[in-house]
N, C-alpha and C positions, 0 to 999 in steps of 0.2 A: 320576792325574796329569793335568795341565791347563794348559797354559800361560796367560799374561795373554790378555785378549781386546784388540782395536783399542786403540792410543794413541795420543794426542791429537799426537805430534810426529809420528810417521812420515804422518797422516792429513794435515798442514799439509804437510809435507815433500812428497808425491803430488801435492796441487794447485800448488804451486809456490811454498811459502813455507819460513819456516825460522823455527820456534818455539823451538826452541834457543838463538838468539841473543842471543833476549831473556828466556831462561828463570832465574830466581833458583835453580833446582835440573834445570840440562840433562840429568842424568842420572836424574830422575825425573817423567816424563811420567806425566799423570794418563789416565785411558779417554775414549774421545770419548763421547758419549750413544750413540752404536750398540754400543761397545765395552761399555758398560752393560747394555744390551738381549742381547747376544752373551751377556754374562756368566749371565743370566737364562736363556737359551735353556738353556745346556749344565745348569745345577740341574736346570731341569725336565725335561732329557730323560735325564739320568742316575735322576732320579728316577722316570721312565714304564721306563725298560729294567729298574730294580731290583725292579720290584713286575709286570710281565711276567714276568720271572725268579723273579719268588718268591724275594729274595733281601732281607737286612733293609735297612734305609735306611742310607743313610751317618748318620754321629753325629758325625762332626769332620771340620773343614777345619783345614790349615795352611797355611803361606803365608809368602812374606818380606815385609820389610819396607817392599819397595818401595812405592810409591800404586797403580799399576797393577793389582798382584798382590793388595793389599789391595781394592781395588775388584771387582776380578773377585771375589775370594773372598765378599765381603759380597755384591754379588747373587746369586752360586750359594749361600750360605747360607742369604739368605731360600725361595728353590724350595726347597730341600732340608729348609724349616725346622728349622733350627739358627741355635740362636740367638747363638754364641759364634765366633769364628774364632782359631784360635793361629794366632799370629808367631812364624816360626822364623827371625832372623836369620842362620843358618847357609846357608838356601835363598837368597840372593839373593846374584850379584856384589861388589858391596859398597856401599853407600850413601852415596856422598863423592865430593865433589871432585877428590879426589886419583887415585883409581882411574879413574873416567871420564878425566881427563887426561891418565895412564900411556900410554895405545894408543888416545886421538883423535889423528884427524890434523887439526892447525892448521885452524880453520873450518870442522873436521867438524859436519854436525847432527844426529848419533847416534854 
């Protein structure tokens, strides 16, 4: 298990901006290029501990539907060469509108 690596709002939000405001989907922030990079690192180093270990490769990723979580998945897929990622909408909060809205608070940027 793996969480998403850097996103692109909380990274904006750190230097002192707010990509939220102007986001068409605020509750789906995409990975920053580091968070790309992040995503890479943890394939390939899952992948150097699994064959240290003498242990067989991973064969599948899943993942929700968020961007983030797909993003991270697809770089730890290519290290881990797999070439397929499942989507399990069941793994992710909920992808809407309506849910991020529920429990932001007015002008929240996450």
């Amino acid at each position: 298990v793996a969480r998403h690596a850097e996103r692109l709002d909380y990274s904006i939000r750190h230097a002192g901006g707010n990509w939220v405001a102007d986001a068409k989907e605020p509750y789906n922030s995409p990975l920053t290029e580091r968070g790309v990079a992040q995503a890479a690192a943890t394939g390939a180093a899952v992948t150097a501990h699994l064959k240290r270990l003498e242990l067989p490769p991973v064969d599948r990723l899943l993942c929700s539907p968020l961007l983030r979580t797909v993003q991270t998945a697809t770089a730890a897929a290519r290290e881990l060469g797999i070439s397929k990622i499942g989507i399990e909408p069941r793994a992710g909060e909920c992808l809407c509108e309506g849910f991020y809205s529920s429990w932001a608070v007015p002008g929240a940027d996450s």
